[in-house]
N, C-alpha and C positions, 0 to 999 in steps of 0.2 A: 239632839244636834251633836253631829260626832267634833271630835277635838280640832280635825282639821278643819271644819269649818269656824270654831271658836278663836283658834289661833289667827285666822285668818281676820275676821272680826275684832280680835286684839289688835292688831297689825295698822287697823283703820282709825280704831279710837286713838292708839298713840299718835298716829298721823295728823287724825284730825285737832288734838288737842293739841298739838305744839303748831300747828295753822292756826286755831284759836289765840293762844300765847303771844306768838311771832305778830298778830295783828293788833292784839290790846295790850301788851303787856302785865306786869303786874299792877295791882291795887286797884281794883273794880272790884264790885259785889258778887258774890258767887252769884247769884241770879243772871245777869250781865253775862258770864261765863257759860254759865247753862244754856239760854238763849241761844247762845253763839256757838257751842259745842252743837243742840239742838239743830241747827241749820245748816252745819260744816256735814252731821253724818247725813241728813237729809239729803244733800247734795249730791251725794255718794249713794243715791238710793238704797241707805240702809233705812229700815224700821226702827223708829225709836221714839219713847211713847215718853213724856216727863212729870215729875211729880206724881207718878204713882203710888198710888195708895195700897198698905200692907198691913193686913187686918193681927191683931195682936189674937193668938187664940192662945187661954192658956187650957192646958188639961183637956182639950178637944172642945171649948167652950168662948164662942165670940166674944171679947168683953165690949167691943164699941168704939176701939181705941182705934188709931191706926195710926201707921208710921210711913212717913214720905221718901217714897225712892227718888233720888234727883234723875235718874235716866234709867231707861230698863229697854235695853240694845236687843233688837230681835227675841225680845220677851224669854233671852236668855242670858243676859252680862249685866249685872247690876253697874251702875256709873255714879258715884257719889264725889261731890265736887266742894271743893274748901277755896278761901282765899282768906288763907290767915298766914300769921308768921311763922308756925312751928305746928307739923304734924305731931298730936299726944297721942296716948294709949287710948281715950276714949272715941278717937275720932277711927282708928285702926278697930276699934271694938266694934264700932255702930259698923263696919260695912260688914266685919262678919256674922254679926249675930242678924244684918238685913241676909246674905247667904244662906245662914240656917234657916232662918222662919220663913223663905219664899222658896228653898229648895233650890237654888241655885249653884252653878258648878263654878262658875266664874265673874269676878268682882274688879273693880278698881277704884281706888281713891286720890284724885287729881286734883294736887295742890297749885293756883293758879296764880299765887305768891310766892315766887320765887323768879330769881335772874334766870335762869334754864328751864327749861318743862322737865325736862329728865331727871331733875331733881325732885320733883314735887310728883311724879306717876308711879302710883304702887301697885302692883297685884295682890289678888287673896285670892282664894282658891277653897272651895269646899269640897270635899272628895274629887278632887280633879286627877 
């Protein structure tokens, strides 16, 4: 997928996540948010698939684990979704280290507790 279309795609998630926001406000379940993100890009006939599963391989070898993507946007934008009070370093870690292990170029982690969206939408970026 070239950049222009990724950007493009970006453009949609911000959009659709502050339509999300602006309807629920803060302090719901990130579940609740998901859902509701889930249906805003749907609407917008983008692909978007939730709770996908990301098999942990270490050393080229399955261990049986797997870790959950909250959104995975035309099976190329990882979407991981918070409603808490304060983004930490571990929450900033999980979407990139979901970037590495799925090979993805482009992330966001969308905090859905806060007064503004634009406070809470981060980009990451893995060789982008």
């Amino acid at each position: 997928m070239n950049n222009h279309v990724l950007n493009r795609l970006s453009k949609e998630i911000l959009l659709s996540s502050i339509e999300v926001h602006q309807n629920l406000g803060p302090g719901l379940l990130e579940s609740i948010y998901e859902l509701c993100l889930l249906k805003e890009l749907h609407s917008k006939n983008i692909r978007v698939e939730n709770q996908v599963f990301l098999p942990v391989l270490y050393k080229g070898e399955d261990l049986r684990k797997d870790f959950r993507i909250d959104l995975l946007v035309e099976r190329e934008i990882i979407v991981e979704i918070k409603a808490v009070d304060t983004i930490i370093s571990v929450h900033e870690a999980q979407i990139i280290s979901y970037l590495k292990l799925a090979d993805k170029k482009l992330g966001f982690l969308v905090n859905f507790n806060v007064p503004k969206l634009k406070m809470g939408f981060r980009r990451f970026v893995n060789n982008f």
